[in-house]
C-alpha positions in Angstrom: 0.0 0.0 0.0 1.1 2.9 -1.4 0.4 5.8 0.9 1.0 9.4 -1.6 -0.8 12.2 1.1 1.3 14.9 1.8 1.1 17.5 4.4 1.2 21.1 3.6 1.4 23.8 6.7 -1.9 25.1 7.7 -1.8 29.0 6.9 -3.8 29.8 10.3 -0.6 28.7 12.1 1.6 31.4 11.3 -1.2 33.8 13.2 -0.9 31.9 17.0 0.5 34.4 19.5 4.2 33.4 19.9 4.7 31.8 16.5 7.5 33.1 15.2 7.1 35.5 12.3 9.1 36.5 8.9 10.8 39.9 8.4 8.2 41.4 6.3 5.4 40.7 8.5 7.0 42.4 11.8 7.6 45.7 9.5 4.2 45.4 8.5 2.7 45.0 12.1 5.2 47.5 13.5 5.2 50.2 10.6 1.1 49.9 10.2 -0.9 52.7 10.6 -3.4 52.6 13.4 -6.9 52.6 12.8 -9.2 54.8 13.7 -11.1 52.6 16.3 -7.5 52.0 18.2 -7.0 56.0 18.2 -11.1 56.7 19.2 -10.0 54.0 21.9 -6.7 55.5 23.2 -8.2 59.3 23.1 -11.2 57.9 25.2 -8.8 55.6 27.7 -7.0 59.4 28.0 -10.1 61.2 28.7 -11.2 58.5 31.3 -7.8 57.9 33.3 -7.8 62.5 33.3 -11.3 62.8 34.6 -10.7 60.4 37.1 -7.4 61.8 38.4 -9.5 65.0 38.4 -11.8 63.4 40.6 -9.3 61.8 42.9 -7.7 65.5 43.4 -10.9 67.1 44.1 -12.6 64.2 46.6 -9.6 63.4 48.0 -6.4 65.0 48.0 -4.1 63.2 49.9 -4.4 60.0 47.9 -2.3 62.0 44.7 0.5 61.8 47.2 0.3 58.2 47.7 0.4 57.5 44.1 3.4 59.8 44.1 2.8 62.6 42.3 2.4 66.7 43.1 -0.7 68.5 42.7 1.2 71.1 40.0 2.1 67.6 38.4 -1.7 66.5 38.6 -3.6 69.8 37.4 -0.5 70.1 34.4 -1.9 66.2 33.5 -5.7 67.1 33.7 -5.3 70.2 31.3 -3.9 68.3 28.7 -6.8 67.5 25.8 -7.2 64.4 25.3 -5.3 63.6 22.0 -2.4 64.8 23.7 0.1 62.1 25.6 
């Protein structure tokens, strides 16, 4: 019996987190251009984290110190806009 299957690599493969990956696709993945959901979705995590730090100044103060930061430190973070870093 003459057995003539062969086995050719299943495409999905190369996608599993930790498989390693060829030069072209890391360029690709790190030159890529974010989309617009991931930037909607990084503005919005920055106006979330600001308003609550605003919070936290105004309710209560001396937790800013226990995070480690100064209040010029914390009012020069909550008047940033939120596309800005």
């Amino acid at each position: 019996m003459n057995d003539t299957r062969t086995f050719a690599p299943v495409p999905h493969q190369a996608a599993r987190p930790g498989a390693p990956m060829g030069l072209r696709e890391a360029l690709l993945r790190r030159y890529s251009l974010p989309t617009p959901q991931s930037i909607i979705a990084t503005w919005s995590e920055r106006a979330r984290f600001r308003w609550a730090l605003a919070q936290m100044a105004k309710d209560n103060p001396h937790l800013i110190d226990d995070i480690g930061l100064t209040s010029w430190q914390v009012e020069e973070e909550i008047a940033k806009r939120f596309w800005e870093e």
